[in-house]
C-alpha positions in Angstrom: 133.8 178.4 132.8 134.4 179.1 136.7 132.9 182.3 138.1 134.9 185.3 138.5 135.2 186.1 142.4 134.7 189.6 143.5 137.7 191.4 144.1 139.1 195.2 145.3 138.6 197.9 143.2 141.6 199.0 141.4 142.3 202.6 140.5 142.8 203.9 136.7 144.8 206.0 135.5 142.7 209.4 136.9 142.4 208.1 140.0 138.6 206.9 140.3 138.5 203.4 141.0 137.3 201.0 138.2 134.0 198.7 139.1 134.5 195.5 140.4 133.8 192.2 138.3 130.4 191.2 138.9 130.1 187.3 139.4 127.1 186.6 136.8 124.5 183.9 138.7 122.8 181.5 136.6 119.3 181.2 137.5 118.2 177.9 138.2 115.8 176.6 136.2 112.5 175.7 138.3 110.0 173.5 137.3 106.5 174.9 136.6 104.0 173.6 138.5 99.9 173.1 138.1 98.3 176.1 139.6 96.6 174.7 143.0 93.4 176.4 142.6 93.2 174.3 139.2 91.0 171.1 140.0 92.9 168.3 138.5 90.6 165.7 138.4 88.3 167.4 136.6 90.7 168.1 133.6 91.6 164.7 134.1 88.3 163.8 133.2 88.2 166.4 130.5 91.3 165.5 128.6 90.8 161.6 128.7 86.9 162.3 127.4 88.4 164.2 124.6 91.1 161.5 124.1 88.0 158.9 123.8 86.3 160.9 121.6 89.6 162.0 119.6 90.2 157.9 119.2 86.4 157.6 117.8 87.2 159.9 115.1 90.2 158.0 114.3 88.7 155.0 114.1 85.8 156.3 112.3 88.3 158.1 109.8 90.5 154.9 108.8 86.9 153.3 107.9 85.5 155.7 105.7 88.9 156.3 103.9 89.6 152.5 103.7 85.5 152.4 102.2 86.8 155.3 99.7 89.8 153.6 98.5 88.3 150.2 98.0 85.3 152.1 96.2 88.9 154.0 94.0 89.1 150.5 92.6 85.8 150.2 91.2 86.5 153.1 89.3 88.4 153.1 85.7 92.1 154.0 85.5 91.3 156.8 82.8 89.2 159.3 85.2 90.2 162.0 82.9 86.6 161.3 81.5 84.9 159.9 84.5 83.3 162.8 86.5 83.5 160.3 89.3 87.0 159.9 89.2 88.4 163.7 91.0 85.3 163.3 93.4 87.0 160.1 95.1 90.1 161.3 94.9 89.4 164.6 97.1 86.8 162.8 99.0 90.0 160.5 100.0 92.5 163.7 100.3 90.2 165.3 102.7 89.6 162.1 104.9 93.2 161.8 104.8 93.5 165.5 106.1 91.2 164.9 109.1 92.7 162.1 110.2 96.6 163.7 110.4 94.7 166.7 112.2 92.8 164.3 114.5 95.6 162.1 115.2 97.9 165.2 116.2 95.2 166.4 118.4 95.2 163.2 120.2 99.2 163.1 120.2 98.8 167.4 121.8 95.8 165.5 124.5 97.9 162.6 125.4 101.2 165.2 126.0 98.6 167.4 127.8 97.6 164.1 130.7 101.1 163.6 130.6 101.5 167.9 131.9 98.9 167.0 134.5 100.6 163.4 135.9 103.7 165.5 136.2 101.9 167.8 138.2 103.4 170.9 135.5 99.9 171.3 133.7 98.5 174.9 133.2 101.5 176.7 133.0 102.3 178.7 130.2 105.6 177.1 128.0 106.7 180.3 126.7 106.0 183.0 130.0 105.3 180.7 132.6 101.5 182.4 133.5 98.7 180.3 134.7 96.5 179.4 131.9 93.1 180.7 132.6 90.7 177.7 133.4 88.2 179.2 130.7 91.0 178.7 127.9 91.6 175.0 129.4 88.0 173.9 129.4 87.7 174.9 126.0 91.3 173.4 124.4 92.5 171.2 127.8 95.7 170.7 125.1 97.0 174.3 125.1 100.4 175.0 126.3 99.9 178.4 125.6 98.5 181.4 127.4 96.3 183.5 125.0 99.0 186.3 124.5 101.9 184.0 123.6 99.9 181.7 121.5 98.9 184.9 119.6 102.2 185.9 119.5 103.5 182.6 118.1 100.7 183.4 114.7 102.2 186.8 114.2 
């Protein structure tokens, strides 16, 4: 829709003139950029550690539920009796639930080396604040600041 342009008062009806038509400006959307006083190597170190580690627990993960599931086998099909039988099962439920929570944590470290090779790491997605460098050495992930990622809970 094209921009109204400015034009001349016009009087009413009593004689005071009536407000011109404002032309409404868009803002134009900047791209958030890494604080400078934010030393990006050594979150690049940080983050791809974490991702090492995060792939170790992976790895790890997929081993010890593959162990459980083979050892699932062993047991009889009629665990109503077996007092064995529910121990497997949420031994294997709660490896299952580490792994989706370490595998998302990786997916969150590898979009957060992605912020910092696109030189828009640090910034806060809702407000667009610096992060403070504490909260980044302790989750290098967050795209949060502490205020909006409390408000996102509530």
């Amino acid at each position: 829709m094209p921009k109204k342009a400015p034009t001349a008062p016009r009087k009413t009806i009593r004689g005071t003139p009536e407000p011109a038509a404002v032309a409404l400006q868009t803002p134009t959307p900047q791209t958030p950029q890494t604080p400078p006083e934010l030393d990006a190597a050594y979150f690049a170190r940080l983050i791809d550690e974490r991702m090492e580690h995060t792939r170790e627990q992976i790895s790890t993960l997929t081993a010890v539920i593959r162990e459980v599931t083979l050892a699932a086998k062993d047991i009889p099909a009629d665990d109503e009796h077996d007092p064995e039988g529910t121990t497997v099962s949420v031994e294997r439920a709660n490896e299952v639930a580490l792994l989706a929570a370490a595998e998302t944590s990786l997916l969150e470290l590898m979009e957060a080396r992605e912020r910092l090779n696109t030189d828009s790491y640090g910034i806060c997605e809702r407000c667009g604040t610096a992060i403070p460098t504490a909260r980044l050495e302790i989750r290098p992930e967050t795209r949060f600041c502490v205020e909006c990622a409390s408000a996102r809970r509530r």
